[in-house]
ZAKE-850609 format. One line per field, with one value per residue: y, z, x of N, C-alpha, C, O in turn; residue in three letters; residue number from 1; chain. Coordinates in steps of 0.2 Angstrom, whole numbers, m for minus. Atoms other than C-alpha are relative to their C-alpha. Example, Ala and Ser with C-alpha at 12.3 -4.5 7.8 and 13.67 -1.06 7.14 Angstrom:
n_north: [m6/m6]
n_up: [0/m1]
n_east: [4/m4]
ca_north: [m22/m5]
ca_up: [39/36]
ca_east: [62/68]
c_north: [6/5]
c_up: [0/3]
c_east: [4/m4]
o_north: [5/11]
o_up: [3/4]
o_east: [9/m1]
residuo: [ALA/SER]
num: [1/2]
cadena: [A/A]
***
This chain:
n_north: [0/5/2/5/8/3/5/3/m3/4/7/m2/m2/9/2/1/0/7/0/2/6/8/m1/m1/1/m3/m4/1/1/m4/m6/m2/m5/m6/m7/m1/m5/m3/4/4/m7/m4/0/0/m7/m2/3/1/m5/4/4/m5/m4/5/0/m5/m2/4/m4/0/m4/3/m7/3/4/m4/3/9/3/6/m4/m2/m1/3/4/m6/4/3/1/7/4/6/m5/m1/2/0/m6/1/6/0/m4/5/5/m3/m4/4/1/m7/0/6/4/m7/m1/0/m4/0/2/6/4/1/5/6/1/m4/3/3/m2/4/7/2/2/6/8/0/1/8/0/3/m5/2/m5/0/1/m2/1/1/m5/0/1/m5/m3/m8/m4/m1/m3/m8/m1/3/m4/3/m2/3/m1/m3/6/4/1/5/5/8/m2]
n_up: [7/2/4/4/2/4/2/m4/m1/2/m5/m8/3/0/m5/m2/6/1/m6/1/2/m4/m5/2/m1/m6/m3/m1/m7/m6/m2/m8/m4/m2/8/6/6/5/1/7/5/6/6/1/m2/m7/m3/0/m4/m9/0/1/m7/m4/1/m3/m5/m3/2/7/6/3/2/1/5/6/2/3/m5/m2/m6/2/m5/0/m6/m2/m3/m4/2/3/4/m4/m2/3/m1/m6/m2/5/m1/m4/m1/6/m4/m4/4/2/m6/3/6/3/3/4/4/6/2/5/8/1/2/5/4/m2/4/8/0/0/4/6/0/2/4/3/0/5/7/2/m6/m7/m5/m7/m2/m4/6/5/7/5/6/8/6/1/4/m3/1/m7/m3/0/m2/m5/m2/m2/7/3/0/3/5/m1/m7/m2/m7/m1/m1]
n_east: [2/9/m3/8/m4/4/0/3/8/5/1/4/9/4/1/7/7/0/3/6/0/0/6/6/3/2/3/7/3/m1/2/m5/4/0/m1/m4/1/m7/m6/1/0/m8/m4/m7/m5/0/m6/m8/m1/m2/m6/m5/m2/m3/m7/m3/2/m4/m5/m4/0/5/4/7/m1/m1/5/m3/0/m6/m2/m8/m1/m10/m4/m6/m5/2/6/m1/6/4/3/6/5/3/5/6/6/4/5/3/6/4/7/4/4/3/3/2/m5/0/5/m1/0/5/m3/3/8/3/m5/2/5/m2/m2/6/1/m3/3/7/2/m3/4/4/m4/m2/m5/m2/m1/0/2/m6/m7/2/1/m6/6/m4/6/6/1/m1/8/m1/m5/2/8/0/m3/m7/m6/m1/m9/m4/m1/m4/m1/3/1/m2/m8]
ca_north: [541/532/521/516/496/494/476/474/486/473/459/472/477/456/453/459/455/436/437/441/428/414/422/423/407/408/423/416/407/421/429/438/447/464/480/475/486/496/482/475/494/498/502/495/515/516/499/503/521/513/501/517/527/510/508/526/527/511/522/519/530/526/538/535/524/531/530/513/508/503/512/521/518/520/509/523/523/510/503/482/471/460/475/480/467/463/479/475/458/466/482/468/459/477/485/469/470/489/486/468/458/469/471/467/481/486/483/466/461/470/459/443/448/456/437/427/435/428/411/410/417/404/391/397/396/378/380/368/381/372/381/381/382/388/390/383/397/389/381/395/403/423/427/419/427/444/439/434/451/442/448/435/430/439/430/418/416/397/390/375/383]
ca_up: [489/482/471/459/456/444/444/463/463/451/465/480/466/463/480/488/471/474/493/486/474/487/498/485/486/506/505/504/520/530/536/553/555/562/549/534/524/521/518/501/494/491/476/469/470/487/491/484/492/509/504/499/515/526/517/520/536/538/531/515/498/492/480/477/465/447/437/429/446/446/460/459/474/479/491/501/509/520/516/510/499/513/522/512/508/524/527/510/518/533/527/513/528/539/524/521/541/534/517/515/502/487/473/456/446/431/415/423/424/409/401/409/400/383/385/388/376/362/369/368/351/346/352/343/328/330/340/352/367/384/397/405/396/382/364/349/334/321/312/313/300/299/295/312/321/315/319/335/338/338/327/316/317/307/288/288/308/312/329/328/328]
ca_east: [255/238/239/224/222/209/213/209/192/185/188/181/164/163/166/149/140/146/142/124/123/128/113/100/96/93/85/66/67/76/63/70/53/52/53/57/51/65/75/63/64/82/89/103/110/103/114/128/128/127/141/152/150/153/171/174/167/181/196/197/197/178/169/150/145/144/127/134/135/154/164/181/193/213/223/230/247/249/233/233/223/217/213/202/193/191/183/172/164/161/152/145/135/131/122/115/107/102/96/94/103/111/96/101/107/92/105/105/87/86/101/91/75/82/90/75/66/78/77/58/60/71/62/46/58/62/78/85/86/92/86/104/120/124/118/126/117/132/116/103/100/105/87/82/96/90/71/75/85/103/117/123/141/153/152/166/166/166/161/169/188]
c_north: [m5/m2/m4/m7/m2/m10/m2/4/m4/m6/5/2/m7/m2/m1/m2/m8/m1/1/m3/m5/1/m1/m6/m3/4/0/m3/3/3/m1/4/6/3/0/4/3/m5/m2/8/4/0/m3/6/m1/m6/2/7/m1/m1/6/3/m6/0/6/1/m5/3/2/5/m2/5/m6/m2/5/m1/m7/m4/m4/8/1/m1/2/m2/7/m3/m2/m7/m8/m2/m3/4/3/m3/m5/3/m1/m5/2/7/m4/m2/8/4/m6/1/7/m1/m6/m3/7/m2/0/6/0/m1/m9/m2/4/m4/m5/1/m2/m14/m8/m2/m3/m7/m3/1/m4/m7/0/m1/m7/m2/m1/4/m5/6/2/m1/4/0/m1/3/m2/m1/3/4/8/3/0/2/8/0/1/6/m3/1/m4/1/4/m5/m2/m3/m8/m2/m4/0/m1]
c_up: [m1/m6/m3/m2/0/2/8/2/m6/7/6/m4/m1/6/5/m5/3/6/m1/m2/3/3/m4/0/9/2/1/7/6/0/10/2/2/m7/m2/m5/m4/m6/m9/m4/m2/m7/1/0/7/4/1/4/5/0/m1/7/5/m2/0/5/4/m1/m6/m7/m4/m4/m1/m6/m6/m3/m3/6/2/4/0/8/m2/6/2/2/7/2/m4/m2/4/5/m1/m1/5/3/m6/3/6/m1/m5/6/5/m5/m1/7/m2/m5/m4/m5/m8/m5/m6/m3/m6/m7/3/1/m7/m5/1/m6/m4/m1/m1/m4/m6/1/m2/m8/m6/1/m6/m7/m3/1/3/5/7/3/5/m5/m5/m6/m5/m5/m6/m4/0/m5/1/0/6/6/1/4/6/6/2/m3/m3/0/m6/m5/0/7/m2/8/4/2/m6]
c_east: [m5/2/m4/1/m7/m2/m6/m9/m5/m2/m6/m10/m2/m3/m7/m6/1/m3/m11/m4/0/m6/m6/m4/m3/m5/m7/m2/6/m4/2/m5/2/m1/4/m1/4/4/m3/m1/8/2/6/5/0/4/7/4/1/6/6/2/2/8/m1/1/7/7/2/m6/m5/m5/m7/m1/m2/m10/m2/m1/8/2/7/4/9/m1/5/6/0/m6/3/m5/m6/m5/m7/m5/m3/m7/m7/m4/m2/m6/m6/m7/m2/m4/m4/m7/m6/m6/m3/4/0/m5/6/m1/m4/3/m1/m6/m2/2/m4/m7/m2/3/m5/m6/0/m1/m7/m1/3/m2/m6/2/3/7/1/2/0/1/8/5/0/m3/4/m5/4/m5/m6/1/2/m7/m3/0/m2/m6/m2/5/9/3/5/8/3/1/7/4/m1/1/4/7/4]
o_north: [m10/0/m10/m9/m4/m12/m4/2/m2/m9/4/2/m9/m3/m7/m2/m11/m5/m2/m5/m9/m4/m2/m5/m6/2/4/m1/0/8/m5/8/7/1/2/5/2/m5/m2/8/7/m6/m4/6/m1/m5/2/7/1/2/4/2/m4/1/6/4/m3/0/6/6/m5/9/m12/0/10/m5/m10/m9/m9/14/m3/1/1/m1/9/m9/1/m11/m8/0/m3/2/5/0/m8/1/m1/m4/0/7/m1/m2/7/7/m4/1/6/0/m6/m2/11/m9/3/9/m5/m1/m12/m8/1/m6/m7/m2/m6/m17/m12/m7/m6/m11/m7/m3/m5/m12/m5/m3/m9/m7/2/5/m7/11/5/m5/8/m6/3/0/1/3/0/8/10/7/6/2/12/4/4/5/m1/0/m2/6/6/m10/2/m6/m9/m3/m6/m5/1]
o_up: [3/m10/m2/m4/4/2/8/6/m6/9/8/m1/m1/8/6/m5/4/5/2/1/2/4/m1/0/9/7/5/11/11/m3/14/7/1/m13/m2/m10/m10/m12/m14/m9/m6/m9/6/0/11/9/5/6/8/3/2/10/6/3/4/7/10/2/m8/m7/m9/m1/m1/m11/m5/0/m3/5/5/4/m2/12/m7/10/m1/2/12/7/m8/0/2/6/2/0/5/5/m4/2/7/2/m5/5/8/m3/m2/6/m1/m3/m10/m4/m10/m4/m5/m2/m9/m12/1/m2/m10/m11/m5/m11/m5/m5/m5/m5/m9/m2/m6/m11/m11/m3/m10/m12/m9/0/8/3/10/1/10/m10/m6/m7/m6/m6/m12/m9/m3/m4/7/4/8/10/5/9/8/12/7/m9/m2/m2/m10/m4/2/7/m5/10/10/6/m6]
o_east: [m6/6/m5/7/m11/m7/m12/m14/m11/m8/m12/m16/m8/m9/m10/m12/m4/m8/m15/m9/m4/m10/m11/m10/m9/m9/m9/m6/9/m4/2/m3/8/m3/9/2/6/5/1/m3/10/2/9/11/5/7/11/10/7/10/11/8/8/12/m6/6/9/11/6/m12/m3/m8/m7/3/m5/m14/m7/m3/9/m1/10/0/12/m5/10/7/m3/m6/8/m11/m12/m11/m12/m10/m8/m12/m13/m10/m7/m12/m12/m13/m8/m9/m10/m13/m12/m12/m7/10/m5/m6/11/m6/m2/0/m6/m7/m6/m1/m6/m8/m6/0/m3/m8/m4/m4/m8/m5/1/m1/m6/m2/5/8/m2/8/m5/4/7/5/m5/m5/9/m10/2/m6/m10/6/1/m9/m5/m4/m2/m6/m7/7/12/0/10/11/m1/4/11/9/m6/7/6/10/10]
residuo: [UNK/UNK/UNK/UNK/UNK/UNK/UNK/UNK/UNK/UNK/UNK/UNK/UNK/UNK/UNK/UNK/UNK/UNK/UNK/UNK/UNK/UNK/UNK/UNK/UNK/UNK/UNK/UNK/UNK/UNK/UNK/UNK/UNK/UNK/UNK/UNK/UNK/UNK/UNK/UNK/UNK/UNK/UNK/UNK/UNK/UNK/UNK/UNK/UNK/UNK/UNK/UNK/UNK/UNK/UNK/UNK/UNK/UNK/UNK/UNK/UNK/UNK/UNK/UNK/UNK/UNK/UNK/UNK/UNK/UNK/UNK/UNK/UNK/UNK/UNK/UNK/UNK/UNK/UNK/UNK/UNK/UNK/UNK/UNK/UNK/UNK/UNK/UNK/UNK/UNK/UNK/UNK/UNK/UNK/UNK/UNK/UNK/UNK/UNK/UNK/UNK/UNK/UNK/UNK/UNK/UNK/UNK/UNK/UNK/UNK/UNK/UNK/UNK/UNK/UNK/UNK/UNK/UNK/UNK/UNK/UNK/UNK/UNK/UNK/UNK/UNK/UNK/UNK/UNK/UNK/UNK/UNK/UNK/UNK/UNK/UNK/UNK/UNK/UNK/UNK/UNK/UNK/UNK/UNK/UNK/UNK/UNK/UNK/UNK/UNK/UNK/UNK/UNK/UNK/UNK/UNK/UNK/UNK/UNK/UNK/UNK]
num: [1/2/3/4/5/6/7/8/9/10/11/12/13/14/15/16/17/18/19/20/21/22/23/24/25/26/27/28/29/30/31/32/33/34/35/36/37/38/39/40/41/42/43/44/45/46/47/48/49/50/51/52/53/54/55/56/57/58/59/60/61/62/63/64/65/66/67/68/69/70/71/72/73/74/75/76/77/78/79/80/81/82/83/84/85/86/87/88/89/90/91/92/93/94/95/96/97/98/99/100/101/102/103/104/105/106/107/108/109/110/111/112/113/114/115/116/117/118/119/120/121/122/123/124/125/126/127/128/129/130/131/132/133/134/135/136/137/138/139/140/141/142/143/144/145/146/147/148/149/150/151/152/153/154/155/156/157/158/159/160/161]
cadena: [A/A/A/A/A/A/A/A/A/A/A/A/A/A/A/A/A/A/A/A/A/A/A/A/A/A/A/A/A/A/A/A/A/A/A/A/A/A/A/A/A/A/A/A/A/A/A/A/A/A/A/A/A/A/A/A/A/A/A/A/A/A/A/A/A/A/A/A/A/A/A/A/A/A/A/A/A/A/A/A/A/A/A/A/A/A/A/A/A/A/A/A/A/A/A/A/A/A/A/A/A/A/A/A/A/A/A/A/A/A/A/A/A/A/A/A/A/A/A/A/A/A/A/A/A/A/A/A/A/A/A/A/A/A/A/A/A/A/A/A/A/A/A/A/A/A/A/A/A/A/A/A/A/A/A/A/A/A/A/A/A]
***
């Protein structure tokens, strides 16, 4: 019997994104020479494709990733947590030898952009914008918030609690 487990197929699709994240910063002074080429050309599909066939090819119930880029699995019978993500860090670090480190998916560089974007045009606007952390927008203006491509709380929303 299979036994889908949404909960755990977010931990195994964070898992190698976290394992990228620790490496990114790393990854400037790994150079291991030879032919990289490949390696600076993968997609974020052509990673995660890799990454699919690797857990299959280790036993387990892995479809290819979606356009979205999330990835549908089961815990076959017999089959454990640990197991699996086992098998996820290790095919995590043999696509990595393959493919290189995974390539950020294109919603997020363009979330990071679309995001940046609003910072700058809030700063232009006279908005304390630290470049880390959050933003507190309770005292901007709706006008601003529009201008600056942001959607103004919900009238009677307060911030503070």
């Amino acid at each position: 019997m299979r036994t889908p487990l949404a909960p755990l197929a977010l931990v195994l699709v964070a898992a190698p994104l976290l394992l990228g994240l620790s490496a990114c910063s790393s990854a400037d002074s790994d150079s291991s020479g030879g032919a990289s080429g490949e390696k600076e050309t993968a997609t974020f599909q052509d990673w995660q494709l890799e990454f699919a066939r690797c857990m299959r090819d280790a036993g387990h119930e892995y479809a290819d990733p979606k356009a979205d880029g999330t990835q549908n699995f089961s815990l076959g019978e017999g089959e454990t947590a640990d197991s699996l993500m086992a098998d996820s860090t290790t095919c995590t670090k043999t696509v990595e030898k393959k493919l290189g480190k995974r390539p950020v998916a294109e919603k997020d560089e363009q979330a990071k952009r679309d995001r940046e974007a609003q910072d700058d045009c809030l700063r232009k606007e006279g908005v304390d914008v630290p470049t880390t952390g959050a933003v507190d927008l309770s005292g901007v203006p709706a006008s601003t918030l529009t201008k600056c491509d942001i959607a103004p709380p919900p009238e009677g929303f307060n911030s503070a609690g």
